[in-house]
SERO-4910 file (N, C-alpha, C, O; in steps of 0.05 Angstrom, whole numbers):
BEGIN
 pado doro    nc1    nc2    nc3   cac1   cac2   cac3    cc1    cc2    cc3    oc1    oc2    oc3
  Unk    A   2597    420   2817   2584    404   2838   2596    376   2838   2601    365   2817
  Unk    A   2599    367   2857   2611    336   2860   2597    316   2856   2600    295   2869
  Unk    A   2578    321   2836   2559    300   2836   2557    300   2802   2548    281   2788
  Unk    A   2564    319   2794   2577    318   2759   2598    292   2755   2594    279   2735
  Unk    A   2620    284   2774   2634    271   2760   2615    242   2757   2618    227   2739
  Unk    A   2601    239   2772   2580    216   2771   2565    215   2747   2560    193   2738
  Unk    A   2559    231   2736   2542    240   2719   2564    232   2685   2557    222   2663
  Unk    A   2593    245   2695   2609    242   2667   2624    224   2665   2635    214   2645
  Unk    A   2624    216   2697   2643    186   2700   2630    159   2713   2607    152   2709
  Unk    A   2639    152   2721   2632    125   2723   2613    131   2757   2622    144   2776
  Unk    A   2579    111   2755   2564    122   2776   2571     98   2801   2577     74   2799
  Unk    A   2569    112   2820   2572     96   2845   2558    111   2860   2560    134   2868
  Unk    A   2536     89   2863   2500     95   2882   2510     97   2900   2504    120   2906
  Unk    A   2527     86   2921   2528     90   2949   2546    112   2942   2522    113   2943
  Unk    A   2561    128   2937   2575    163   2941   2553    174   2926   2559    198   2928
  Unk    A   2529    174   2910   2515    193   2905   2491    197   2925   2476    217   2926
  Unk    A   2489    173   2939   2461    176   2961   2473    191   2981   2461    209   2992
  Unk    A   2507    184   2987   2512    196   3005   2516    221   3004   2502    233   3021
  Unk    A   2532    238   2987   2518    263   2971   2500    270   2972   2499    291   2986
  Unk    A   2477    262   2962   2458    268   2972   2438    269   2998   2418    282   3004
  Unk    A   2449    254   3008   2442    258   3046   2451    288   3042   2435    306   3039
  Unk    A   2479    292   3040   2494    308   3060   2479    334   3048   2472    353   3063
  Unk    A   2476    332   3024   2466    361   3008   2426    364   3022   2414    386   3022
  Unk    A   2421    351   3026   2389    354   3043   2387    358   3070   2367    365   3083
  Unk    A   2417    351   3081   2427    359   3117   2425    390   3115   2412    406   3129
  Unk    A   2445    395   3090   2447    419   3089   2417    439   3084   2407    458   3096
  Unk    A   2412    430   3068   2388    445   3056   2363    444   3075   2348    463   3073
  Unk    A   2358    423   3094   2342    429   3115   2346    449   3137   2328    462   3148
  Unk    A   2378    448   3142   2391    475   3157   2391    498   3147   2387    517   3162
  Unk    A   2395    501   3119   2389    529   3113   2353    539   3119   2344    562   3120
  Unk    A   2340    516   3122   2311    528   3115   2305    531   3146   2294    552   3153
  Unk    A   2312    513   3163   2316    515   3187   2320    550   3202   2309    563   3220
  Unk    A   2342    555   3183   2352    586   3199   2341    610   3175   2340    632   3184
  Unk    A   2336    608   3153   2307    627   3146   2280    630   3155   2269    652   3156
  Unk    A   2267    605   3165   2254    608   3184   2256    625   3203   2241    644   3209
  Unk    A   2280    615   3215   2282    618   3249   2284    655   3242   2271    671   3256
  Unk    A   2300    662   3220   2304    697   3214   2281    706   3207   2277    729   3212
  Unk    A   2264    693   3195   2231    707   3184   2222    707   3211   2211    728   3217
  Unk    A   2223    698   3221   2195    695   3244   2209    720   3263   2196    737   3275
  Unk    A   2235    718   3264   2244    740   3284   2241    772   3273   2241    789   3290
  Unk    A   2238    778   3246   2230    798   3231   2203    804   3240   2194    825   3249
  Unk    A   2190    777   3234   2158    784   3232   2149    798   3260   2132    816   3264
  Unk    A   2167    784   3280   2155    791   3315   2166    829   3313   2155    845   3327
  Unk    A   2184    837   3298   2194    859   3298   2175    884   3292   2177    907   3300
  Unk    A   2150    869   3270   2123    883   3257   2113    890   3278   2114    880   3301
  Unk    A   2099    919   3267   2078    933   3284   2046    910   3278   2045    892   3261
  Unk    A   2030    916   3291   2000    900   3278   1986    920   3256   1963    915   3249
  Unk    A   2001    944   3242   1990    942   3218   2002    938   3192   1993    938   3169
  Unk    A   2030    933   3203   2055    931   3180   2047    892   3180   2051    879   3160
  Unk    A   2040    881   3199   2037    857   3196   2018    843   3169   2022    827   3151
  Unk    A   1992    865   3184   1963    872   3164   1979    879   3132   1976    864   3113
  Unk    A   1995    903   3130   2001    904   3110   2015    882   3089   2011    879   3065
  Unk    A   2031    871   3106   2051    840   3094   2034    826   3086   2039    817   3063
  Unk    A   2002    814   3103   2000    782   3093   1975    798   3070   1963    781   3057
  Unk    A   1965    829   3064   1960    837   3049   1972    840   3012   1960    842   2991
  Unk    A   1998    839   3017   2016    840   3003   2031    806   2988   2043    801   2967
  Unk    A   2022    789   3014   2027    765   3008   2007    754   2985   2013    741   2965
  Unk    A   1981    764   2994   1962    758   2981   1957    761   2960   1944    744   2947
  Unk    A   1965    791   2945   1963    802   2923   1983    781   2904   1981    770   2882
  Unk    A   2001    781   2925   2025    762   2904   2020    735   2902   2028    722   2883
  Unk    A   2007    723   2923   1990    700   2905   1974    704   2890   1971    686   2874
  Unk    A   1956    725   2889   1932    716   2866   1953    719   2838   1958    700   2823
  Unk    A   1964    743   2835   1979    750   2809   1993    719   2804   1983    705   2787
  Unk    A   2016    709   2821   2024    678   2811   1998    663   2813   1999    652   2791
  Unk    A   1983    659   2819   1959    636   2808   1949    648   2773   1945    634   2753
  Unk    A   1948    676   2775   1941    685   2746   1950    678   2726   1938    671   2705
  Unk    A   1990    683   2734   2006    676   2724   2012    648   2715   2027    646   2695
  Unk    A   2001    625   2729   2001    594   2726   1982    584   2718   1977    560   2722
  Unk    A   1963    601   2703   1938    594   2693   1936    599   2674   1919    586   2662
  Unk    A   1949    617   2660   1948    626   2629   1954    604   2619   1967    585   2629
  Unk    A   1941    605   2592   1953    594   2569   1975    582   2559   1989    583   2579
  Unk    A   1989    570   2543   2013    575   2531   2002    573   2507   1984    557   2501
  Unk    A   2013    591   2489   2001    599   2469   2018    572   2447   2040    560   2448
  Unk    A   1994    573   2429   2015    552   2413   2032    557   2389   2026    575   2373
  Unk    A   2050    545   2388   2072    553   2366   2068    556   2342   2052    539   2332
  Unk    A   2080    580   2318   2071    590   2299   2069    562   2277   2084    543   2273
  Unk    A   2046    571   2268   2049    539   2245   2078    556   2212   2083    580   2206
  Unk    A   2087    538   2203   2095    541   2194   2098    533   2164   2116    544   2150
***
């Protein structure tokens, strides 16, 4: 990535902001056209495959909330 040599060489804030612009141009465009492809999928759903999805969505949040709630167990004493 072009933002390592900054990191191993010598930093210059104005080429890393700008870098960084350019890499969040990008990254708003990619989210931009996953959107734009989800939503054109979703219109593709019947109304019970829809039912089925945000059923399925749901399951998969509770499990990650389960998942982000555990514990972390603490390290063996030694």
């Amino acid at each position: 990535m072009a933002l390592r040599q900054y990191v191993e060489g010598n930093f210059d804030q104005a080429k890393v902001a700008a870098l960084a612009a350019q890499k969040a141009q990008i990254q708003a465009a990619i989210t931009v056209q996953q959107t734009r492809i989800h939503n054109e999928l979703y219109q593709l759903l019947t109304a019970d495959q829809k039912t089925q999805l945000k059923q399925m969505e749901a399951n998969h949040e509770a499990r990650m909330q389960r998942h982000m709630s555990k514990e972390v167990p603490a390290p063996p004493e030694q």
